[in-house]
C-alpha positions as CSV (number, residue, x, y, z in Angstrom):
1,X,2.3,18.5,3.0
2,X,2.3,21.6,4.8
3,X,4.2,22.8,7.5
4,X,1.9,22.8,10.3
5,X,0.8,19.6,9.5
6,X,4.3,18.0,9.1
7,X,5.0,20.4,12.5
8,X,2.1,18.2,14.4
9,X,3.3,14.9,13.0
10,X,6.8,15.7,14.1
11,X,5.7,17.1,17.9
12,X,3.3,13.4,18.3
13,X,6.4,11.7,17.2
14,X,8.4,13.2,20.0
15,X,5.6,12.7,22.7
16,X,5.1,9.6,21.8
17,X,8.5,7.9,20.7
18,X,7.1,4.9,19.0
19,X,8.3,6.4,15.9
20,X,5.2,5.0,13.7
21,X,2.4,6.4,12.7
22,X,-1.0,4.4,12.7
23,X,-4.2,5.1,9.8
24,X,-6.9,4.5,11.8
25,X,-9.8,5.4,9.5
26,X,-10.1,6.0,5.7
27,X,-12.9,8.5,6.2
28,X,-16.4,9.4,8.2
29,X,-19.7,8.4,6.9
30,X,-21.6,11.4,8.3
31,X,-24.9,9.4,8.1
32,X,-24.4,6.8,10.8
33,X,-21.8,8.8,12.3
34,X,-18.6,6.0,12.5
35,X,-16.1,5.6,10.7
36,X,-16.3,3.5,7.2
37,X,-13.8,0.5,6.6
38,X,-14.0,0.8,2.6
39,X,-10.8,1.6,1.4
40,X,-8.9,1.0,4.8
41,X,-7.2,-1.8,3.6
42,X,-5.6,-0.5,1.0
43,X,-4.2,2.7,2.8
44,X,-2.7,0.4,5.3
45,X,-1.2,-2.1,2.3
46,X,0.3,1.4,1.2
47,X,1.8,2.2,4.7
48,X,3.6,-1.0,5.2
49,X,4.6,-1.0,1.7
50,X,5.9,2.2,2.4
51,X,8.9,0.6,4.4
52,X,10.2,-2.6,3.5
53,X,12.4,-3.6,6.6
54,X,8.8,-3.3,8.6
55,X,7.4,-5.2,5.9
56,X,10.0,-7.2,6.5
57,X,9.6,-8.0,10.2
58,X,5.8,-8.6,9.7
59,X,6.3,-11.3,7.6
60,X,8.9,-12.9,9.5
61,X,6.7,-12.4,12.6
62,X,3.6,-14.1,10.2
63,X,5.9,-16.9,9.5
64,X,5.9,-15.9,6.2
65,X,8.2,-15.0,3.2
66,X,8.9,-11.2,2.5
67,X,6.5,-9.8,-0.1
68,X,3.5,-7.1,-0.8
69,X,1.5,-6.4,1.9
70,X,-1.9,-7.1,-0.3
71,X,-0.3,-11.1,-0.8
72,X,0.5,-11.1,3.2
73,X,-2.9,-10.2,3.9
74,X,-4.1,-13.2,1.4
75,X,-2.1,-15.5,2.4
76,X,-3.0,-15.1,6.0
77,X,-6.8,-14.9,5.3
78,X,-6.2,-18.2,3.3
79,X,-4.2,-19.8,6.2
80,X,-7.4,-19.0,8.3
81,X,-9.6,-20.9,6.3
82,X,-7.7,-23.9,5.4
């Protein structure tokens, strides 16, 4: 990473003093001008993977056990449609 962006990432996390950061898009589809979804998933599977005591709280908060982000999000989407 370089410095100015690891500078900007520190100065938000100082403003803002949630001390996470949130992926909001996985990239621009210049066509229809929004955002695309594909691949979204996956960075956000990454990011919570990325620290396993949040990972952690999320599934307690789910009501479920502690495992990989990816078999949170099934199980959840499968508790939906049961």
């Amino acid at each position: 990473m370089n410095t100015d962006v690891a500078h900007r990432i520190a100065q938000l996390g100082s403003r803002l003093g949630l001390g996470v950061v949130a992926v909001v898009g996985a990239g621009l589809f210049l066509s229809a001008r929004y955002p695309t979804s594909a691949g979204l998933a996956a960075l956000l599977w990454d990011a919570v993977d990325a620290d396993p005591a949040a990972r952690a709280d999320l599934a307690a908060e789910l009501g479920k056990a502690d495992m990989p982000t990816k078999l949170l999000d099934v199980a959840l989407c499968s508790d939906l449609l049961t």
